[in-house]
Structure formats: C-alpha cells, structure tokens
Backbone as CSV, one residue per row, in Angstrom:
resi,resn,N_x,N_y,N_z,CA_x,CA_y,CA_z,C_x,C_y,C_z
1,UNK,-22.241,-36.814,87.610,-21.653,-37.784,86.715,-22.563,-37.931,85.485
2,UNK,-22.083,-38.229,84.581,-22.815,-38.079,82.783,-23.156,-39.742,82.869
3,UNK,-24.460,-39.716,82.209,-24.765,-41.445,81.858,-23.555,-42.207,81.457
4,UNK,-22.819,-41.548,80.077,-22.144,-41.877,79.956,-20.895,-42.414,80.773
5,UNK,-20.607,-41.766,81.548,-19.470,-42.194,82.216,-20.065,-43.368,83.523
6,UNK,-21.182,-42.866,83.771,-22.156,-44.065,84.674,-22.032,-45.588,84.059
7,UNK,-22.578,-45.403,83.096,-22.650,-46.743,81.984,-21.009,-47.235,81.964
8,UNK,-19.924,-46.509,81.771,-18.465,-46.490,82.011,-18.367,-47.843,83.278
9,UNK,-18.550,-46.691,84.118,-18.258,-47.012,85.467,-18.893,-48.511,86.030
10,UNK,-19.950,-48.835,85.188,-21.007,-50.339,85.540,-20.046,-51.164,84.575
11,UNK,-19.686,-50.536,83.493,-18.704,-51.874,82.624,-17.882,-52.604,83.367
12,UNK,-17.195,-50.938,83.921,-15.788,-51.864,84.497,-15.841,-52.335,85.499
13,UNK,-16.586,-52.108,86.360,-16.961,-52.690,87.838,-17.335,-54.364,87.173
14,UNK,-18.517,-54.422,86.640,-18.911,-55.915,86.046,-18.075,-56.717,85.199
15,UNK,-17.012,-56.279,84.634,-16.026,-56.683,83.679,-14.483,-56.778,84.315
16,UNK,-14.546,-55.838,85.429,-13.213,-55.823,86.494,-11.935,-55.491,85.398
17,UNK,-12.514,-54.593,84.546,-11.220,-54.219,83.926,-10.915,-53.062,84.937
18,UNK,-9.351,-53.067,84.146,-8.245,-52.435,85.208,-8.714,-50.910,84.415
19,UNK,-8.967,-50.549,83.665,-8.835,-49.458,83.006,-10.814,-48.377,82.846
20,UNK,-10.615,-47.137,82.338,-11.581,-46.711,81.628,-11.544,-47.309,80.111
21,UNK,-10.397,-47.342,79.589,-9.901,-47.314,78.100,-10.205,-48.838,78.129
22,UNK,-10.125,-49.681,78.921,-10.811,-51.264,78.222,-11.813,-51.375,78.162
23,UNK,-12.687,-50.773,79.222,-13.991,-50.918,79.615,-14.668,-50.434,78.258
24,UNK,-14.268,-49.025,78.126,-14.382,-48.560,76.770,-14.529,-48.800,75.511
25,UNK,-13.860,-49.659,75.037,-13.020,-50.370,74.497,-14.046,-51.891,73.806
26,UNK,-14.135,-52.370,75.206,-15.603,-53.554,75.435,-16.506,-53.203,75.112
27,UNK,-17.591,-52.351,75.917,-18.338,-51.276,75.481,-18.391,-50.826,73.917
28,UNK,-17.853,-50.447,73.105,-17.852,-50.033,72.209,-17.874,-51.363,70.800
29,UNK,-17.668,-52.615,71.004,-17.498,-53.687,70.650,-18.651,-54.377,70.667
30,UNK,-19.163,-54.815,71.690,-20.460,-54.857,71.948,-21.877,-54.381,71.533
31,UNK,-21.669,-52.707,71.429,-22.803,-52.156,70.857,-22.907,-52.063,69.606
32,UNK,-21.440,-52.521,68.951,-21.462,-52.160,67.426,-21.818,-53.391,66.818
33,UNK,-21.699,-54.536,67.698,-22.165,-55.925,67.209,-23.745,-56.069,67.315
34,UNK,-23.835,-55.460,68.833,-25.754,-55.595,68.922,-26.232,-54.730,68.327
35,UNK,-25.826,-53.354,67.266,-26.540,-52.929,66.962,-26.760,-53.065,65.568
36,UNK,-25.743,-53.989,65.336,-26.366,-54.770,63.740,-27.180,-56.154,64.000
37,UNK,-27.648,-56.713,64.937,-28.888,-57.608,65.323,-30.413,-56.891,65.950
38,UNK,-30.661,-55.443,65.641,-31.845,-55.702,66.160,-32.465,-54.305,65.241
39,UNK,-33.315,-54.562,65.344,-34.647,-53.702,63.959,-35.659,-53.373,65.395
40,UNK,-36.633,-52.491,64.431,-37.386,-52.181,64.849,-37.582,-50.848,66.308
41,UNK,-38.821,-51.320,66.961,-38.879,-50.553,68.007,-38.344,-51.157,69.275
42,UNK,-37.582,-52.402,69.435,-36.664,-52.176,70.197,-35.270,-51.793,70.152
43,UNK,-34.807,-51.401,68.782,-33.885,-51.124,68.577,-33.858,-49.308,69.016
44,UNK,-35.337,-48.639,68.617,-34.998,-46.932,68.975,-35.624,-47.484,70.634
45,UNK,-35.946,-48.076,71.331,-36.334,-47.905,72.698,-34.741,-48.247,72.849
46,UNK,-33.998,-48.773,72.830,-32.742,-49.236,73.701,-32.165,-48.133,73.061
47,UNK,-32.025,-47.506,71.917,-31.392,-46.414,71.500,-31.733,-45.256,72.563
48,UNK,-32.788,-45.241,72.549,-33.070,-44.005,73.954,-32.696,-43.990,75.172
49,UNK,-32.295,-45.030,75.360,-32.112,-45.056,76.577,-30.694,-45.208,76.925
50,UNK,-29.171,-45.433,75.844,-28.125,-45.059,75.935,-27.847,-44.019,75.771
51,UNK,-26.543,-43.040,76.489,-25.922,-42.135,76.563,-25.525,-41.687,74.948
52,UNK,-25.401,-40.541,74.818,-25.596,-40.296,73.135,-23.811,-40.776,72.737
53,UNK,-23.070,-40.818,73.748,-22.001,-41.731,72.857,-21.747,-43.259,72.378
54,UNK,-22.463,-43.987,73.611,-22.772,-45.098,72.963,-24.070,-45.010,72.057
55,UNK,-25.058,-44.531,71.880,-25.820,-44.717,71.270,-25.402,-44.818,70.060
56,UNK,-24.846,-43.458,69.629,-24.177,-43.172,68.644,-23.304,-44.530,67.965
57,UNK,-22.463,-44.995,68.585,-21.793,-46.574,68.073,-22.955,-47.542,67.891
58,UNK,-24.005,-47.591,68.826,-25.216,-48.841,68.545,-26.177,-48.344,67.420
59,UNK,-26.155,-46.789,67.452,-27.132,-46.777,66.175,-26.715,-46.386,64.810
60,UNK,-25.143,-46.225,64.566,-24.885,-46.280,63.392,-24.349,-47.876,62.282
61,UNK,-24.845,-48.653,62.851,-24.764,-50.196,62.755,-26.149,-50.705,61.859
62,UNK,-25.750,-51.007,60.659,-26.670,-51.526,59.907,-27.138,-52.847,60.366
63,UNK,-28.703,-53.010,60.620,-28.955,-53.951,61.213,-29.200,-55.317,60.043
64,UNK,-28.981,-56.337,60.033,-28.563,-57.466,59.220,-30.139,-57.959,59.355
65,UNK,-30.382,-58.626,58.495,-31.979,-59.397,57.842,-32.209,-60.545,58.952
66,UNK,-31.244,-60.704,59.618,-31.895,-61.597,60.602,-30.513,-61.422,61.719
67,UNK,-31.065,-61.641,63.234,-30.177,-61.506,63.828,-29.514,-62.758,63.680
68,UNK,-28.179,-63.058,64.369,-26.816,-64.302,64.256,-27.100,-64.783,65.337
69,UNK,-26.561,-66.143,66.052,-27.209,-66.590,66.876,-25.997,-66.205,68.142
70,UNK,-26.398,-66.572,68.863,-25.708,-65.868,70.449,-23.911,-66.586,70.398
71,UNK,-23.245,-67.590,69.906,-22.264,-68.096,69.756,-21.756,-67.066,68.635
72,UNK,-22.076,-66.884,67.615,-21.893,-66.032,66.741,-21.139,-64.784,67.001
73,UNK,-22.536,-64.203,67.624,-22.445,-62.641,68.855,-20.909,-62.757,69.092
74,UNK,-20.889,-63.613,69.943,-19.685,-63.231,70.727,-18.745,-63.459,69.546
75,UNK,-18.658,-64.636,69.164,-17.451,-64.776,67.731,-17.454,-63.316,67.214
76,UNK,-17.958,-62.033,66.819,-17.745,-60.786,66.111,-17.547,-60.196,67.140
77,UNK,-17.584,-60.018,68.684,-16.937,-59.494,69.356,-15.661,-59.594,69.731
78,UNK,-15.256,-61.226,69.485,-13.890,-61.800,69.662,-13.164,-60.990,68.694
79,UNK,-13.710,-61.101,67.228,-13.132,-60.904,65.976,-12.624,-59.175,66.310
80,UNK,-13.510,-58.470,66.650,-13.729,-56.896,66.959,-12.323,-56.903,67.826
81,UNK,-12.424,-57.400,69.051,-11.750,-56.761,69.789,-10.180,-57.960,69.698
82,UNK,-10.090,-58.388,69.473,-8.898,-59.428,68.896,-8.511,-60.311,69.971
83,UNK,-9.573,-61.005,70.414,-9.147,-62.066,72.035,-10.058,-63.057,71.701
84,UNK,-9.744,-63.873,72.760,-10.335,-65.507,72.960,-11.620,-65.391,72.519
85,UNK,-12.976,-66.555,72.245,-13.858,-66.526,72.832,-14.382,-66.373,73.940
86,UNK,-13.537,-66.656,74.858,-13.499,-66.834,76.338,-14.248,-65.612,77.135
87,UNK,-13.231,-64.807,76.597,-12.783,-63.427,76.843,-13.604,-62.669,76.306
88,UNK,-13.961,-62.526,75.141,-15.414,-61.866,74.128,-16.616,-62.215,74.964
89,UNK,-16.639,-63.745,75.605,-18.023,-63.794,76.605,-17.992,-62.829,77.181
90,UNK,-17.043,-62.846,78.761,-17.163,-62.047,79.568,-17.446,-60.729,79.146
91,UNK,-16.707,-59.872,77.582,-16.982,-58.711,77.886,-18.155,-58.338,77.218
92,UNK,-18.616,-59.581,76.585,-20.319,-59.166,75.944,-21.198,-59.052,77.147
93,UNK,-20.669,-60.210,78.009,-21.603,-60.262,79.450,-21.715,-59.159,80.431
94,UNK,-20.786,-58.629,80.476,-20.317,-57.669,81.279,-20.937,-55.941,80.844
95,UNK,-21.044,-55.770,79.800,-21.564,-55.125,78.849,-23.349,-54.928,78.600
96,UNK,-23.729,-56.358,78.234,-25.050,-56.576,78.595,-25.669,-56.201,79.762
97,UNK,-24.736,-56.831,80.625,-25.647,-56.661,82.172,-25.776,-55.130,82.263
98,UNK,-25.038,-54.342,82.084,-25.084,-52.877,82.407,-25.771,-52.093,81.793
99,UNK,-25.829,-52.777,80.673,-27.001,-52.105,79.412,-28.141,-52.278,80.121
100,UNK,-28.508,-53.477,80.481,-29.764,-54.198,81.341,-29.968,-52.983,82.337
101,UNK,-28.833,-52.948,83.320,-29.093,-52.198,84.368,-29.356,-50.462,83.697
102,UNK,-28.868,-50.331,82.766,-29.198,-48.696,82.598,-30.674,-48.568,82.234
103,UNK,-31.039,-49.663,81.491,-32.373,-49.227,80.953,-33.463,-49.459,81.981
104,UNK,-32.849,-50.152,83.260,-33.439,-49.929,84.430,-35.379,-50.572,84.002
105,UNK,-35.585,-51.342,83.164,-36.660,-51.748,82.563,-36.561,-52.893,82.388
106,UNK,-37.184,-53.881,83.127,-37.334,-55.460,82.466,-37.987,-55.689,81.052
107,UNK,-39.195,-55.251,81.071,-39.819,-55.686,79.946,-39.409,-55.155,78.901
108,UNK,-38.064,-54.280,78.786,-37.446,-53.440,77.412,-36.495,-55.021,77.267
109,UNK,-36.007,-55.557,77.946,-34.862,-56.320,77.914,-35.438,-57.894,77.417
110,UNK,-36.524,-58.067,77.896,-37.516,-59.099,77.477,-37.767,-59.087,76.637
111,UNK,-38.364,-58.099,75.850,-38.452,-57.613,74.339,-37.222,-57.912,73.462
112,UNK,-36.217,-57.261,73.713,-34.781,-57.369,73.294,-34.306,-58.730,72.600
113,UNK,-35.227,-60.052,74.346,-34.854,-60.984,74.284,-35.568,-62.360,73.539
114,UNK,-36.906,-61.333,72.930,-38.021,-62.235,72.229,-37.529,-61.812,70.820
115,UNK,-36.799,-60.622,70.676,-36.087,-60.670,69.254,-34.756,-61.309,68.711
116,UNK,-34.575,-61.781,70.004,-33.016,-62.026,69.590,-33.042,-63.955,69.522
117,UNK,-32.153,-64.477,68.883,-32.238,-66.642,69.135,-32.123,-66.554,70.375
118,UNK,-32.780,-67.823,70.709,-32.689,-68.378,72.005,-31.266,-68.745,71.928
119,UNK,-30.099,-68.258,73.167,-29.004,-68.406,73.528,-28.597,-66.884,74.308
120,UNK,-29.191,-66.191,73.857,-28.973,-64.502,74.783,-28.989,-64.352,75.939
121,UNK,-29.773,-64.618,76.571,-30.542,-64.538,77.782,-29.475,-64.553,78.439
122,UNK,-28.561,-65.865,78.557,-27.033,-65.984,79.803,-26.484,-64.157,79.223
123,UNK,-25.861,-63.856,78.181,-25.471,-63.142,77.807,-25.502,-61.912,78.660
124,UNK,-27.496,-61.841,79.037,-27.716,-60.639,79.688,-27.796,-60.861,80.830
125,UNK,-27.121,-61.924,80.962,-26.933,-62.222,82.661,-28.097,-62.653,83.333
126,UNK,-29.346,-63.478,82.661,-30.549,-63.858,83.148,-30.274,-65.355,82.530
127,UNK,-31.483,-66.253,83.171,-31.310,-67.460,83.128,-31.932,-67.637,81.651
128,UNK,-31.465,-68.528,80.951,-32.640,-69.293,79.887,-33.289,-70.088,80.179
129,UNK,-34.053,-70.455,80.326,-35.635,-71.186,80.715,-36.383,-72.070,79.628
130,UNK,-36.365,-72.755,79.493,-37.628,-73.318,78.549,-39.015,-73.554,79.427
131,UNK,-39.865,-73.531,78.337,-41.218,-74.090,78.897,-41.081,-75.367,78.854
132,UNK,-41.446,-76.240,79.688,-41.697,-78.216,79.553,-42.972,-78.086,78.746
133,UNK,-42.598,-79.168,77.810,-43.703,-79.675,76.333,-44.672,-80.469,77.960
C-alpha cells in the first residue's frame, strides 16, 4: 500500500466518510489551509513526511505573515469545502489526527503546535492545557 493511500485510508476511518473521494476531498482542504499557516522548518519537516501528493497540495500554499487563529482554520475549510462549521471541525479533526499519526513523531507535532495560536491542539486531537499562573 502507497503512504498515500495509507494516509487515505486513516482519513476515512477517523472521519467515517463513506467514500475515498470525500476523504480525499477533506484531506485536500485541510492541507491547503494548513499549508498557508506555517513557515519555516516545520513547515519542510511536515512536508517530508507527507506522501508527495498531499505534500504537493500543503506545499504549494503560500504561507500568510502570521498564522489565523484555530476558529478561523476551520472557517477556510468550511469556506473550501462548502459545509457547516460543524462539519469543517470534524474534517479538519479527522485530518489532523492522521497527519499526527503519519508523522508518527510527537515532538514534530508539538513544534507544529508552538507555531500555531493557542486553540489547535483539540484540532489535533490532543488536549489544550494551560500552565496555572
């Protein structure tokens, strides 16, 4: 089986779409949104570590002067794929988590998550936490 279709196969399982072509679909929505929020060297470490067709959608995405905040996120995924907010959660969530799981690396995703506003974290399917003052 090709990463690609691996990475496929974790969408739709986590997203419980009925299809390849939604999962797809999600997938492709997702990376084109996160890959205009992130610069730098976590942007070519997570680039390496997707399948060269998604990569390809996450790294031809001009990355914006500052990332948008996690409500946002999903609002341009809603906008992208033409559904609820509701619905843009789940498939950012669903999406994330698998990204998470491909890169098979915590501290790539931690990184990810020290670049991105505090509000991501649920996104990637991990808790948000504060420190107590």
């Amino acid at each position: 089986m090709t990463r690609h279709r691996h990475l496929l196969r974790q969408v739709r399982a986590l997203g419980r779409y009925p299809s390849d072509e939604e999962a797809e679909r999600a997938l492709h929505a997702v990376l084109a949104v996160l890959g205009s929020q992130l610069t730098g060297e976590e942007r070519c470490d997570l680039a390496a570590v997707l399948p060269e067709q998604a990569r390809a959608v996450f790294a031809n995405q001009i990355p914006l002067p500052a990332p948008v905040a996690a409500p946002a996120f999903v609002e341009a995924v809603a906008d992208i794929l033409g559904t609820s907010l509701t619905a843009a959660r789940w498939d950012t969530s669903s999406v994330l988590a698998a990204v998470t799981d491909l890169a098979d690396d915590h501290h790539l995703t931690d990184r990810l998550l020290t670049r991105l506003p505090r509000g991501y974290a649920l996104l990637f399917g991990r808790a948000d936490l504060t420190v107590a003052a």
